[in-house]
Structures are given as C-alpha cells and as structure tokens.
N, C-alpha and C positions, 0 to 999 in steps of 0.2 A: 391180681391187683390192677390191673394196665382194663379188665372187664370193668371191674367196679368204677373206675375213672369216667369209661364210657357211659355207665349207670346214671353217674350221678349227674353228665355233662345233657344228656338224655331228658330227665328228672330237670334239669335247667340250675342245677347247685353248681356253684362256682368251684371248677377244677385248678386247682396251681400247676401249671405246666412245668415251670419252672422253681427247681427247691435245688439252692447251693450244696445244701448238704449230702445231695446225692451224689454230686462229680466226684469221680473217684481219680484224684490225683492227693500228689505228698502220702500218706501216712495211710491214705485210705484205697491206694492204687493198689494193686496185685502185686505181689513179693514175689517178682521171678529172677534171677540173675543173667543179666544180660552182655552178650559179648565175652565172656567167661574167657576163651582160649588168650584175646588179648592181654590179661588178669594175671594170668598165666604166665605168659611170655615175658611181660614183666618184671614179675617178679623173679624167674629163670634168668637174669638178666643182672639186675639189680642188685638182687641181696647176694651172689658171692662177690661183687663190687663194693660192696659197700664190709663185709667182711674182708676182703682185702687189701681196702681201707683203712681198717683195726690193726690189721695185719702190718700194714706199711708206717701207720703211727709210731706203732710200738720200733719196727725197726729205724725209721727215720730219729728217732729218739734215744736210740743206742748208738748211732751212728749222726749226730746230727749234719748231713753235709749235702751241701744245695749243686758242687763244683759239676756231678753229670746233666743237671740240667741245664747248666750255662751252654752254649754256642757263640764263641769266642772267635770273633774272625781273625785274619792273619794276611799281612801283606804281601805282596808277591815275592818279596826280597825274603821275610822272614822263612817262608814257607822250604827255600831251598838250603837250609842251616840246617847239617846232620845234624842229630841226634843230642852224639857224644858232646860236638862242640859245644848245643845250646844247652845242655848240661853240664857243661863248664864253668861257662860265664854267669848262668844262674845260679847257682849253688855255690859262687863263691862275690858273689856283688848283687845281683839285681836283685835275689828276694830278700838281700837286709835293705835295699832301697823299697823295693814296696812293704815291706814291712816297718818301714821307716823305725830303724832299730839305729841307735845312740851311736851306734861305731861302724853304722853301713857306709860312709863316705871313705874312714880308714881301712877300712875291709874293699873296698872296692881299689882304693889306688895301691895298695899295699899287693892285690894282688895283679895288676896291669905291670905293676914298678917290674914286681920278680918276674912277670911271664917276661918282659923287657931282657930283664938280668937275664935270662937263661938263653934267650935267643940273640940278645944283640947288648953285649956290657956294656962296652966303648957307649951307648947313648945313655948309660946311668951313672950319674957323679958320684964320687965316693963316698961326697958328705951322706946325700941318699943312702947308698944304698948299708952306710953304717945305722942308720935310722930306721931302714925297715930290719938289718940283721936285728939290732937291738931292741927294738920295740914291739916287731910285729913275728918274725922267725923264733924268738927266743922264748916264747910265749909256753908258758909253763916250767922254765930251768929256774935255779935256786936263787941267782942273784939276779932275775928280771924285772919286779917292781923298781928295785934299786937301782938298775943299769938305765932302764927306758926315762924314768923320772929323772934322772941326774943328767941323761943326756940332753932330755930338752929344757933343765935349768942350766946347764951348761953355756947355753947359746946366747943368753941373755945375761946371767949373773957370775960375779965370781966363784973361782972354784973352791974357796975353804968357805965360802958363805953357801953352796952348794950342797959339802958336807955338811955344813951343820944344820941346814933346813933336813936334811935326811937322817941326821941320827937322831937329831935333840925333837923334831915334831914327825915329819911325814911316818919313818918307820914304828913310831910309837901307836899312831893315829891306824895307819894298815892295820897295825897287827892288834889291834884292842887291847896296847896295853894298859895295866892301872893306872900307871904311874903317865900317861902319855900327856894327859893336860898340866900337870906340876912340870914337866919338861920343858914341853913347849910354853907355858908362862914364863919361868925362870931364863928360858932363850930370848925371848922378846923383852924382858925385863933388863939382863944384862946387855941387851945388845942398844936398849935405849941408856940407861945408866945403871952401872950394877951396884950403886948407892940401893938403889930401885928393889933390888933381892934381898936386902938387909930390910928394908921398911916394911916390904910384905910380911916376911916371919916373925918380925914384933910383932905387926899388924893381928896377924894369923895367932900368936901366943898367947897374947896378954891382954887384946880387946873382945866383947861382947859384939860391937857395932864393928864388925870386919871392914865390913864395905865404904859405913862411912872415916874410919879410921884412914883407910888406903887411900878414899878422895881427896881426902884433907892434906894427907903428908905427901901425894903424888904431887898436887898441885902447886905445895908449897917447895917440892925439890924440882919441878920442872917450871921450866920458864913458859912456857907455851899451856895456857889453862885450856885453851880448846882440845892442844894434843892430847892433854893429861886427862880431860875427859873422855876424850875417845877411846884412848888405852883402856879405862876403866870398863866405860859399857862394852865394848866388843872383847875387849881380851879377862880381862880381871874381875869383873861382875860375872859372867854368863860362869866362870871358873868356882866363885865363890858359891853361887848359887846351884855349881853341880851338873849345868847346863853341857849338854854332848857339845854343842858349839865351840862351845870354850878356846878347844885348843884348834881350832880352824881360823875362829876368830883373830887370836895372837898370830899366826903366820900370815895370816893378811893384812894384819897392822904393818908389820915387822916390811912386808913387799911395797909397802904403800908408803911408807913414810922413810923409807931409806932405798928404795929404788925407784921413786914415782914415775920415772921414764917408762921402764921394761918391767914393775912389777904387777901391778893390775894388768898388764897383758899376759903374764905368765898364769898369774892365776884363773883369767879368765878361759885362757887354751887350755891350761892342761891343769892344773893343780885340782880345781872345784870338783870335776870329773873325779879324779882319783880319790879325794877326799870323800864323797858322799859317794861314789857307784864303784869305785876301785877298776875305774874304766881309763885303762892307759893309751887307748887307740889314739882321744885326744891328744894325747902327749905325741904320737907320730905326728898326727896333722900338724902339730904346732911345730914341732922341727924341719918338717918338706917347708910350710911355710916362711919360716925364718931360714934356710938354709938356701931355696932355688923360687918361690911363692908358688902360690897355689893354684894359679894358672898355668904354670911352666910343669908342673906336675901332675897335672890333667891329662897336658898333651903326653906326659909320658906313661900315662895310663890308658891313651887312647892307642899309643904305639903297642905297647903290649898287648892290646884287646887287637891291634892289627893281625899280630903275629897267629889267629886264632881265623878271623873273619876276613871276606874278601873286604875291599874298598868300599864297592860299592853299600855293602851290605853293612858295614862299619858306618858310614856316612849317615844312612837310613837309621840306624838306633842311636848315635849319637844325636840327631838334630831330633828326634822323634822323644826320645825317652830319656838316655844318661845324661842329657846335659839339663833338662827341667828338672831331672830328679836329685840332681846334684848342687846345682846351684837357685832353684825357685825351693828347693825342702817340698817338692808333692804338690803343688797350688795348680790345679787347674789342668790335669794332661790327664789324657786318654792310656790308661795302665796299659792296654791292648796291645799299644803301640808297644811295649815291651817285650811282648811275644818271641822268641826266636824260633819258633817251629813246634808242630801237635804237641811232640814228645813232653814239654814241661807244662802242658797248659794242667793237667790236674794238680802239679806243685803251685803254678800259680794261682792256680782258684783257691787253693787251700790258707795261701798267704794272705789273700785279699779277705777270707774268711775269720781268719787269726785275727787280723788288723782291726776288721769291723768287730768282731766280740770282744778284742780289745777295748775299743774305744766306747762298746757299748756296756759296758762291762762299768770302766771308770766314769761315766755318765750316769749310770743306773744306782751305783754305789751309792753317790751324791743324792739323787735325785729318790731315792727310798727313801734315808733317814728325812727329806724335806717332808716326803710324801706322810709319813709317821706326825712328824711335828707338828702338821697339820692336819691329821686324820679325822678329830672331829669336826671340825668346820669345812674339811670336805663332804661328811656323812651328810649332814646336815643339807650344805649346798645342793647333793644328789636330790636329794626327797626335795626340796625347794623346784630344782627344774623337773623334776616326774612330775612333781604337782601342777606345777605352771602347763607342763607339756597339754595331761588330762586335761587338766581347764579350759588352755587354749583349743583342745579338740571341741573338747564339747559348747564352749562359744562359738566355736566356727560352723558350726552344725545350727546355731540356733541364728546366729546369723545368715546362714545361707536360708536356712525357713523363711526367717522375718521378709527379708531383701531379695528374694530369689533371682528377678529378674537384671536386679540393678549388679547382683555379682555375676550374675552368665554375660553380661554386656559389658562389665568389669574384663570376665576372662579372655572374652574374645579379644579388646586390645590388647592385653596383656600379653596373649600368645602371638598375634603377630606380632610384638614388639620383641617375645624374645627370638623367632625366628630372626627380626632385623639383623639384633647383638650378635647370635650365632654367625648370621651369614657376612659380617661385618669382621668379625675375629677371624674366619677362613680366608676372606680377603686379605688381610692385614698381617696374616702368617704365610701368606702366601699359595694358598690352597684356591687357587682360581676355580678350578672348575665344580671344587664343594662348596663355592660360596652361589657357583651363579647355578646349580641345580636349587641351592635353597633359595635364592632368589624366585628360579620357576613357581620353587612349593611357597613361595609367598603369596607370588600374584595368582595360582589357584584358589591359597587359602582363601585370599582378602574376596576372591571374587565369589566364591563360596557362600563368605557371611555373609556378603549386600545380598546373594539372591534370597536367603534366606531369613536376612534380619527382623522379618514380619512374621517368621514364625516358631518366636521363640517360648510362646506361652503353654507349649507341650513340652518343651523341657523343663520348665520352672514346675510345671505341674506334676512332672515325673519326681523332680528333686522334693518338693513340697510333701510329697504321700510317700516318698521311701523315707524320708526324712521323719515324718509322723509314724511308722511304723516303727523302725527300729530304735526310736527315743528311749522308750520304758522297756529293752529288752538286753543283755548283757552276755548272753550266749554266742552272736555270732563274734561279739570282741573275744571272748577269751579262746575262741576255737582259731581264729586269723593269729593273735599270739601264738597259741602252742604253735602253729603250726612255722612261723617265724622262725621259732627257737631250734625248731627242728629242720628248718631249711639250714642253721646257721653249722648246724653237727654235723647234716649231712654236705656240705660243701666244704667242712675241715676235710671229711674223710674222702671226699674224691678228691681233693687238694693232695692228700697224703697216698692216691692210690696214682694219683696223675702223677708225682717226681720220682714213684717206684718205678713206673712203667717206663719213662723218658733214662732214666738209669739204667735198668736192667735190659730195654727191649729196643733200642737205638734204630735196629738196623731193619724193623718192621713195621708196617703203618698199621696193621691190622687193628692190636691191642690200643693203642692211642682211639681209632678211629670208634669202638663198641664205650672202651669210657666217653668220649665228647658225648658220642648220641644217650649214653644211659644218663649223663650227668644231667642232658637239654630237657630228656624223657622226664625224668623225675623232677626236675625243677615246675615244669608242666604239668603235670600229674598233680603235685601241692598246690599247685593255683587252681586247676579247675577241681582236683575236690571240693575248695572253698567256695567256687563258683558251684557246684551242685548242691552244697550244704545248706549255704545260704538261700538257693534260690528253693529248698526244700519247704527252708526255716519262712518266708516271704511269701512264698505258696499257701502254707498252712495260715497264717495271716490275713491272707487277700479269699480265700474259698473259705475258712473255718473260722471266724472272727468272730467271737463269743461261743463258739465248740472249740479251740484249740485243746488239744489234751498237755499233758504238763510235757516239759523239757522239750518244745519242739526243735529246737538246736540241734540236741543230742541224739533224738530220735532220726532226725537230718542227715547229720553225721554218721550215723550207724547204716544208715539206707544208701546213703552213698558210698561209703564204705565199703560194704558188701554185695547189695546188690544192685548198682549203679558202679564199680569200680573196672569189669570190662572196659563198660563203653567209657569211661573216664579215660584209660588209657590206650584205646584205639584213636580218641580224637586228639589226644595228646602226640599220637605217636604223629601223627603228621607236621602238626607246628614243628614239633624236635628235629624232624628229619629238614623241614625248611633252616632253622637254626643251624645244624650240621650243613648243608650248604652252603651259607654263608662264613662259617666259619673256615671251612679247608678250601675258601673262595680269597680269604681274605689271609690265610695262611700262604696257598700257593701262590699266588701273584702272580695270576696267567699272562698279564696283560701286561706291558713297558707302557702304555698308553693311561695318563692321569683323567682324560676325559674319558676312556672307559670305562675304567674301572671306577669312576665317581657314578657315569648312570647307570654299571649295572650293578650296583649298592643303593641304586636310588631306587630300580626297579626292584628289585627283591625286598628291600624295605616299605614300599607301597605294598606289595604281595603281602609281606609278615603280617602288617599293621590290618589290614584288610579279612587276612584268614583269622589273625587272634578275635577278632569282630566278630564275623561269623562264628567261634566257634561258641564264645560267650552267649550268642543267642541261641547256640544247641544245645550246649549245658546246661540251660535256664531250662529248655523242653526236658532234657533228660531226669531233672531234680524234680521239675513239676510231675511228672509223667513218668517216669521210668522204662522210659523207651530206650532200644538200642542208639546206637551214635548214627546210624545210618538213618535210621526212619529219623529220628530228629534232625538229620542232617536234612534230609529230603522235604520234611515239612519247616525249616527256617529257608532253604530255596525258595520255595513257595509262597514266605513270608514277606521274600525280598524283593520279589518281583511287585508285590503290591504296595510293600512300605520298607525298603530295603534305602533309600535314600535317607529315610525320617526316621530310621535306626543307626544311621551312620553318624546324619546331624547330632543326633539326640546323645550318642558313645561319644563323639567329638567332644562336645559342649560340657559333657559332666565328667570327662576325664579333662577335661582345661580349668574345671571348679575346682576339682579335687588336688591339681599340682598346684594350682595356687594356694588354697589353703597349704597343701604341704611347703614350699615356698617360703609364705609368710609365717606360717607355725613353726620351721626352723631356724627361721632370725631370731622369730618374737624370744624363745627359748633359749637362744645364744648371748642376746644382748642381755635377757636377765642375769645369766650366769656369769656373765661379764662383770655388770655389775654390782649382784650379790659377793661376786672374787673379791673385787673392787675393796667394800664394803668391810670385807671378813679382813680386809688386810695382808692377802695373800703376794706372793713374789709375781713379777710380771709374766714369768714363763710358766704358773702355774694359771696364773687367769688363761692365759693363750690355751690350754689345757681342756679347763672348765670349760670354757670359749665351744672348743670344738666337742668334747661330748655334749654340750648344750646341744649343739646345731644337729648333732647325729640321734641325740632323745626327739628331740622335735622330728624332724622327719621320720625317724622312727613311729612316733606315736600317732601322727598325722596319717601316716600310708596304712596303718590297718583303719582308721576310720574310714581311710578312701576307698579299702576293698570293698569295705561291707557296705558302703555309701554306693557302689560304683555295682557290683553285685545286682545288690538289691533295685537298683536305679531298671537293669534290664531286663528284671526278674517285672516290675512291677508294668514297662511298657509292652510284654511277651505277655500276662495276663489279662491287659486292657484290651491287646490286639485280639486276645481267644474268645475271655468272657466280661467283655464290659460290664452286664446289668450284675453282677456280683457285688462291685463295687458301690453301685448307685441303690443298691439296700441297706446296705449299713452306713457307705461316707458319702451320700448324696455331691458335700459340696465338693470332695475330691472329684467325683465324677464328673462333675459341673466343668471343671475346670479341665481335665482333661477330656473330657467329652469338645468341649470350645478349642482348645490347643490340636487336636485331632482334626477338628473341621478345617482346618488352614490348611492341612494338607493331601485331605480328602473328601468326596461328594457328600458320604453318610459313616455313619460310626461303624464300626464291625459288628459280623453277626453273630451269636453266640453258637458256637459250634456245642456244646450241652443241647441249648435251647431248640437246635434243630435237628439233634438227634432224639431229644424227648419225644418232639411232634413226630419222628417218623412212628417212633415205638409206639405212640397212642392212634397216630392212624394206619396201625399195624394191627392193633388191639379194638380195634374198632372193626374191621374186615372181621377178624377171628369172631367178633361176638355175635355180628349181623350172620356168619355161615355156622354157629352153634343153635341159634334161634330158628334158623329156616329147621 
C-alpha cells in the first residue's frame, strides 16, 4: 500500500497523507486490557465490602440501633461515679427524665424523698413521707387508686365530699364501669339540686327531644341560665349523646362550681391524669406541693441523691442536668451532661433513641394520612418539577451555546463573589484563619482572571463544539444516571458496613481505615469510568463523524469497562489514597494550632483539586486511546508543560459554567415547586417539603448535565491538542474558532501527531521502494 502511495506521488497523482479514518483510537484502537492486576485488586477489595454491606443492612435492620456509634463525652466529675451508683440514679429518675415520660418528675422526687427516708428521717415530714407511703410505695396493693386519689383530694376538699367523688365518679370511671356515667350525672345533678334527678328521668322517659327537654326544664328550675347551660353541654349532653367524656365532664362541673378556689387546681394536678392515663404519680406531685411546695421538695430530693454522690459531683448534675430537666421540661440542655459514668451510656443512647422514634413515630403518623390526602397533587407536582428540572437543563445548555462568552464572564464574577460570602461567613463564625486563607485564594483567583481575561474565546469555543456535539445524543445522560443511582446503593451499603464496623471493631483502626480507602476507591472509580466513557463516546464523534458505528455510548462503556477498567482503577487509586489523608487528617487532629491546620487543608486541597485535573486529562487519553494509566499519565505531563496552564484555565472556567447552571437550575426548580405547592393548595409544611425536593431534583438533574458537559469539554480540548485538522474537515467553523482561541495562548496550532507519523510511514515506504527498484 505505503509502495503504491509512492507510485502515485511519483506519477505526480495527488496522494492524501492524511485520512481520519485510519487513526486508530475509540472503537477502532486494539482491545488489549490494560493495568489488569489493579482490576483486580479492586475488586479483591471491594466486592466482600460491599457484601458486608448487605450483610450489615440486613443486621442493622434486626437490630435497628445507632447507640455503638455515638462517642459520648463525659465530664471529669461524671467519669469518677461507680458503676453501681450511676446505675442507681439512672434507672430510677434520669431515664424517665430523658425519656421525658408523664411521671418522670414523680419518679424522680419520690425516689430522692425515700433514699432521704432511709438514710436521714428526722429531714422528711410526715405529711410527706405519708404521700410517698401512699401514692408511690403502695403502688400495686388493693386499695391504692383509692388511697392515693382521696389523699390528694383530702388536702383541698372535704372529706364526705371526698368520698363521694370516689364512689359515685372516680371509682366508676377507673374501673370501666357501665353504669359509671348515670352515677356520676345523678352526683352532679343532686349535688346541684336533686329536684335536678327527678327532671332528667321524665326527661329520659317520656321525651323524643331528651336534650332539649332537659335544656328547657334545667333552665327553668335554675336560676343561673348560663350555669344551666354549662351543666348541659359538659355534663348532660356529652352523657345523652353517649360521649366517654360525660362523666369526667360532670366531676368538673361539680369542682368548679362548688369549689372554684381549690377545685380547678385539683383537677388540674391530679384528677385529668387519673381520669384519662390512670396516672396517679400526678396526685403525689400535687400533695408534696400543697403539703411542703415544690421547691422545698427538690431540695429534699437533692438531699437524698446526696446520700448516694459526693457534693461536688451532686453540684455538677444538679446545675448541669436535674434541674433543666425538671423544671425548663427538656428545652434547650445538652443530654451528655446527664452522663454519670461509661457504665449507662448504652442505656442512655437507647433512651434518646426511644424518644426520637417516639416523637418520630407521632409526627410520621400525622404526616402519612396528610401525605395520602394529597397524593395526587403531589404525583402530579413531581412530574411538574422533573419536567421543569429536564427543560431547565436543556435551556441551560442552549443558553450557554447562544451566550457563551457572556456566561464564562458571568461565572467568573460569580465565583469570586461566592468565594467573598464563603470567606465572609468564616469570619463572622469566627473561623479566622479559614476565612483569611480564602481571602489568599481570592486575591490569586481574582489575579488569575485579569491575567487571563483576553483569553477567553478557547473556552467558549471548547463549551461551543462540546455543546454541538452531545445536543442530539442521549447516551452519555442515561449512563451518568445509572451510574448516580448506583453510587446512591452503593453508599447506603458502606453506610451500613461503616456502623458494623464502628460497633463490632471499636478497639482497631485497621477495618475502619481499608472501608474509608475502599468507600474513596470506588466513589473514584464511578467518576472516571464516566470520565473514560464519555470521552470514548466524544472521541468516536470528533475522529469518526459521519462513520460512527451505532450505540457509541455503549460501545464506550463496554471498552471501558473491561478493557480500560485496570488503568481506571490504578489512577483512581491515587486520588482515594489522597482523600484517605485528608480524612484521618481531619479525624485525628494533629495539631491544637487553627492556623495549621487551616493551611495544611488549604494545601492538600490545592493538591486534590490539582491531581483530580490532571487525572481528567488522563482519562480523556485512556478513553481516546486505551493506553495504560502510566503512559497516559506520562504523555498529559508532556501535555502540561506546553499547555498545562490553558488546561487549568479552561477545567476552571467550565467547571464555574456548570455550578452556576447547577446553582441557578436548583432555585429555578424549587421556586416552581413552591409555587405550584402554593397553587395546588397544599399545608405550609408540605410546600417547605416540595420546596426542598425541588431544589435536590434540580441540582440533581443539572450535575449529570455537568458531567457530561464537563467530560466532554476536556475530551474535546485533549483532541484539538493531538489532532486539530480532524476537526477542520468536517466543522470548519468550530476549528475557526478554536483554532483563534488557541492562538492567544500559543505561537502556532498543534501538530497532528497522526499526521506525522503518516509522513514517517510514507517516507519509510519510499526508502523501501527506491532499495526494491535498484
């Protein structure tokens, strides 16, 4: 062939040195598998991670309890509390106070009162200590409802008006009698006027209209029409009508209107509780209070917790814990503080655990039947912002075409405006020396842009032709989704292998330290497959445009896959191991110094951002090419030294397009949702809802445009750097324009590395034919 060339060039027939169709890159390079042992190791690594992962769901789900991964500190006071003690006072006060349970206050002084009583009497009054015998000691013997209740109506009301609130309602009422609301009616009835019990049973015998028969003749045998109406709705209606109320109702009439001093305070201590929860503890608090008040009976609950902890140690949980939790009800204190020592911290984790599924439990209840009642105009709302999301993507995409330049000049203020805000919030929280490093990276950035603001028409020109190419192609979107979806599984399952490990393996760093790197490894690993896919998919675009063979996505995919997936995880494995530094950097906390350890986060974060760059423009070679990680690592060195700044700028500038579009693609999508909420007539906390999966679709749906945008972007300035004239056969005016964009930052355009190995091969084949002819 390369003879004939010579022939024809001889002959003086025009020879094409240059035919795109021969470069052998993308689909048409050699299928060897490269870096393999990395592949390997990988995977050896990975998959029984990620299997015991499955492993740890499944058990975290039998067991659902988070309390081994908490690390709960403990103050220096707390930490010297045996055992036995801080298992005393917890088990019998503090975890119905974090548990904030109905009778944790009476559980708590009831039992300070008796540690009191057993150690020092003489300091417990009688009336006391007949109040905890009877209320809180007697707790389960036969006449205890009846003792406790009668004792704290004792204090307040007479004692045959006592009994008859305990035969004629309360005992009725406890015990589910039938007959307990006709009782307790005919109580309140004769105790108002027992004319009163003869008018109801005509009432009740001989009338159709019960209720209004009893309004009429109530009114007309009491002088007082307002009382007479109250009787009726609270006591005598809710009765006629069958209502459980009924006879609660009548005892509170009966308290209110013939004891208005002391009876609304009696019902409100103690009677309501009994009545609806058959919770008698109220009835102690309400007799310590009317007997010695409720601060004189603190103190003697702090004396008994004496008799147990030293002073000092006593001082420290009263001022820290018992006394917020007693008298604010929970608002606002640090549970921690309640600590008494290691020994109960997994009882307390457990409690705090109860509480929150408690509360989440009574929230969710609610908030399902809302979610139901409006399940179609939530369906509905979703497909509204997906739609809006897609649309806004792909207006953003056409607006960046249209406008190119006027959005990269756009982003550049933008991003130092939010460096500003950033470094402005570190200041303002008081993080001095994270604000005045981002200050530094301000005044680099800003000096940055001036030196470079004249040469921005290589980035527009880059956004311009990635943009034109992957418009009419829908492959590399749905490969960046799947593989989204699949980052999202795989980070439940090291989520679920990470609380196994922290639980089971406490006392070793090893197992922790192989998950972070395997969790960084593969989060790595999913981005630059997409990074090789794509730049397979953009490759075959930019060399074969008008040959592409069908599904070059898939084809993409498959090649990276397989024989691209070595080197995908050898150059991964680097980033991960820098990520693993930083992180057991930012774990251990070498340094008591805030200006240390701000610059050496500043420096390693320069490092990160710097190697994820380069590695992007290797991956780009490896897709294109199918080269090892090494040799593509060694020819983007190469690359950098001649255009390693105008690859920086260019990854700068189109990753500052892409967050803004994401940015503003996840307001645009939140304020519709908002609105559309708005609209549909939904509850306010259901917009706040929509609100935020708006803002999480939109970003969502924005960041795989940005791969593929972003991707693509460095796939298309690694094949202008190789083989320009490619470009300028089929898209002239792309060329045009990056050819112009190029000159700003260099003498002459690149030389096509094809194009100079063709002329070796013909003036190789031209040697051979001149020594075949002699």
């Amino acid at each position: 062939m390369n003879a004939e060339k010579w022939r024809k060039e001889e002959e003086g027939e025009e020879v094409p040195i240059f035919d795109r169709t021969n470069i052998k890159v993308t689909y048409k390079r050699k299928a060897v598998c490269r870096d393999w042992p990395c592949a390997i190791l990988f995977l050896a690594l990975t998959v029984p991670i990620l299997v015991f992962g499955v492993l740890s769901v499944k058990d975290l789900s039998e067991n659902p309890s988070l309390c081994s991964a908490l690390h709960l500190p403990l103050s220096d006071e707390a930490s010297t509390v045996p055992d036995d003690q801080a298992f005393n006072i917890y088990d019998n006060c503090l975890t119905f106070l974090i548990t904030n349970k109905s009778d944790a206050k009476a559980n708590c002084l009831s039992f300070g009162i008796d540690r009191l009583e057993q150690f020092a009497p003489a300091k417990v009054p009688k009336a006391v200590s007949e109040a905890l015998a009877t209320c809180i000691l007697n707790i389960g013997k036969p006449n205890f409802a009846r003792d406790c209740s009668s004792f704290a109506l004792s204090l307040v009301l007479p004692n045959q008006m006592v009994v008859d609130i305990w035969d004629d309602c309360l005992f009725p009422i406890i015990s589910n009698s039938t007959n307990s609301t006709e009782s307790c009616l005919y109580y309140a009835l004769d105790r108002i006027d027992p004319e009163l019990v003869d008018i109801y049973q005509q009432c009740t015998t001989n009338r159709t209209n019960i209720l209004g028969c009893v309004t009429e003749a109530f009114e007309s045998v009491m002088r007082n029409d307002t009382q007479a109406q109250e009787l009726v709705g609270k006591c005598v209606g809710p009765i006629i009508e069958k209502k459980a109320s009924g006879a609660a109702g009548c005892l509170f009439f009966v308290l209110q209107n013939f004891n208005p001093e002391t009876g609304p305070e009696v019902w409100d201590g103690c009677l309501v509780n009994v009545i609806e929860n058959q919770d008698f503890s109220s009835c102690f608090l309400f007799s310590i209070d009317n007997l010695i008040g409720f601060d004189t009976s603190y103190n003697l609950f702090l004396d008994g917790l004496g008799t147990i902890l030293e002073p000092d140690v006593l001082f420290n949980l009263d001022s820290s814990c018992l006394n917020n939790l007693i008298f604010s009800d929970n608002l606002g204190i640090d549970l921690t503080n309640c600590l008494l020592g290691n020994g109960i911290i997994p009882k307390f984790c457990h409690d705090l655990e109860s509480l929150g599924l408690q509360q989440l439990k009574k929230y969710f209840d609610g908030f399902a039947n809302t979610l139901w009642i409006y399940h179609r105009e939530l369906i509905e709302i979703t497909a509204i912002m997906l739609g809006v999301g897609v649309g806004l993507a792909f207006m953003w995409m056409v607006v960046v075409a249209r406008w190119t330049k006027v959005i990269v000049q756009f982003t550049m203020g933008w991003s130092l405006f939010g460096i500003l805000v950033t470094m402005g919030a570190n200041f303002a929280f008081g993080n001095i020396p994270g604000g005045a490093f981002l200050g530094i990276y301000f005044l680099v950035k800003l000096l940055w842009y001036l030196w470079n603001c004249r040469r921005l028409g290589f980035v527009s020109a880059v956004l311009k032709t990635s943009l034109h190419c992957i418009k009419k192609t829908v492959g590399p979107f749905l490969i960046v989704t799947a593989v989204f979806v699949g980052q999202t599984v795989v980070c439940a399952l090291y989520l679920a292998a990470y609380l196994k490990i922290i639980k089971d393996y406490q006392q070793t760093v090893w197992p922790e330290f192989l998950l972070v790197f395997s969790f960084f490894w593969t989060m790595e690993v999913s981005k630059n497959l997409l990074a090789v896919t794509i730049a397979g998919t953009i490759g075959t675009w930019y060399f074969y445009h008008g040959f592409q063979p069908f599904f070059p996505s898939l084809r993409a995919l498959l090649r990276a896959s397989v024989f691209s997936f070595g080197s995908i995880c050898f150059g991964s494995a680097i980033t991960a191991s820098l990520a693993l530094v930083m992180y057991w950097y930012k774990k251990a906390q070498n340094s008591d110094s805030p200006w240390v350890k701000a610059a050496i986060m500043a420096i390693l974060c320069c490092v990160e951002d710097l190697l994820k760059t380069f590695n992007l423009y290797a991956f780009v070679r490896v897709g294109l090419y199918g080269k090892s990680y090494l040799v593509a690592a060694k020819d983007t060195l190469l690359m950098t030294k001649k255009s390693g700044l105008q690859a920086l700028f260019n990854d700068d500038l189109v990753e500052g397009v892409l967050d803004t579009g994401k940015a503003l693609g996840a307001l645009a999508v939140c304020g519709t949702a908002g609105v559309v909420s708005w609209k549909y007539g939904l509850p306010w906390y259901l917009i706040l809802m929509v609100m935020f999966v708006g803002l999480f679709f939109g970003h969502s749906i924005l960041s795989i445009v940005a791969i593929v945008v972003q991707f693509s972007c460095a796939t298309i300035f690694v094949c202008f750097a190789l083989e320009p004239k490619v470009l300028e056969e089929k898209y002239p005016k792309f060329h045009k324009k990056l050819a112009k964009g190029w000159l700003k930052w260099h003498k002459r355009l690149p030389e096509s590395q094809y194009e100079r190995e063709q002329t070796k091969l013909v003036e190789k084949s031209k040697n051979a034919a001149k020594y075949e002819s002699m």
